[in-house]
N, C-alpha and C positions, 0 to 999 in steps of 0.2 A: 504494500500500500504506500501511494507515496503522500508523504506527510511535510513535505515544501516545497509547494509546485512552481511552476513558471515565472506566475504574479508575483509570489514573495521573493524571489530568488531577483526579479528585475525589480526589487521594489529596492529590496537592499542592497544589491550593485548600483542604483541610482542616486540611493542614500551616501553613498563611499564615493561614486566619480565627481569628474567635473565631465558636462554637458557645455557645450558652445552651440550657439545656433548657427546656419548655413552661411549668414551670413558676415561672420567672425570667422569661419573657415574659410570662406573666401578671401578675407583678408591676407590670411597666412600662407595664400599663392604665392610661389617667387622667394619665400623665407630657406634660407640656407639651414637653418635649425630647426625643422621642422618635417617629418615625414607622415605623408597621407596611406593609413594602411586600409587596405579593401580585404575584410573578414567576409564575404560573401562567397558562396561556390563558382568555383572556377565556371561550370555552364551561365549562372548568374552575368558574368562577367564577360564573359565572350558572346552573351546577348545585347547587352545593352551597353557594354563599355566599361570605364572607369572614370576617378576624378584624374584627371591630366597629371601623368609622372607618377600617380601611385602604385606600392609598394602590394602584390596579393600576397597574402595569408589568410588561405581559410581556415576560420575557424576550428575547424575540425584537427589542424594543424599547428593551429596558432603557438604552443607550448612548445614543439618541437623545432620548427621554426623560431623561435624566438629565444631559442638556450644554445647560447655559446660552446655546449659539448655538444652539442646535436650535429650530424651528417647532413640535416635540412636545414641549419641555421643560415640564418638573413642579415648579413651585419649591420644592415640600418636598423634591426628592430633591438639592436643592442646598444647602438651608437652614442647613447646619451643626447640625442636629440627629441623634443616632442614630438610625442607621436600621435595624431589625429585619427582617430579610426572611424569605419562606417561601414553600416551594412544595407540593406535594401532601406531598412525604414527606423532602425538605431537599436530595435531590442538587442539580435544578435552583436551590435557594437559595444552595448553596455554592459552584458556577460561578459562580454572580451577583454575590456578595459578594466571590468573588475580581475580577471584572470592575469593580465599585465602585473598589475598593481600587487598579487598575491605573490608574483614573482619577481617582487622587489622593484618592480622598473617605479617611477616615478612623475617620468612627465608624459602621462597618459592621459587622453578622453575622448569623448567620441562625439559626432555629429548628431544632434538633434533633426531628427527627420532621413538622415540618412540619405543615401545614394538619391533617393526621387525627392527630398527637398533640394539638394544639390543640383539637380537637372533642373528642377520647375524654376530654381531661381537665376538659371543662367551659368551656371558655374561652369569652367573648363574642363572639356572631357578628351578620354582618347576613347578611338572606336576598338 
């Protein structure tokens, strides 16, 4: 039986991040210290694209990608640069960023609205 479902799990990784809206992450285009990471499935991503120059880790991956002993590791997501993350619509980003934060990283958070606030507001993409 499960006894902490979805709701509470993204109610308490909300409690713990920080959240920027789309259009704060737009600001952060062009920032040298800053990496935009796409936690969405690679099909996700080869549908509809990306935020322009971001970094994929899916989710599903995101841990092993993102630890310096790992054979799938990503060295921007070690980098000690902020990391921006996002997913179609920010639940799966806020899991993530809580998952980040559990492994010590620090300058994490994610996109309010995610991938399709990012598009609707005009943001830079790659196809």
């Amino acid at each position: 039986m499960v006894t902490r479902g979805f709701r509470q799990m993204l109610a308490e990784a909300n409690a713990m991040i920080e959240t920027i809206s789309v259009h704060d992450a737009q600001a952060l285009v062009g920032d040298a210290d800053v990496v935009f990471v796409d936690v969405r499935e690679t099909v996700e991503r080869q549908a509809s694209g990306g935020i322009k120059g971001s970094v994929h880790a899916p989710r599903g991956f995101l841990e092993i990608i993102a630890d310096p002993e790992s054979p799938m590791h990503v060295g921007s997501l070690a980098s000690g640069k902020r990391l921006v993350l996002y997913c179609g619509s920010g639940g799966r980003s806020a899991l993530a960023a809580k998952t980040l934060m559990d492994m010590g990283l620090e300058k994490v958070c994610h996109i309010a609205g995610g991938y399709g606030a990012w598009v609707e507001a005009g943001g830079p993409t790659d196809p």
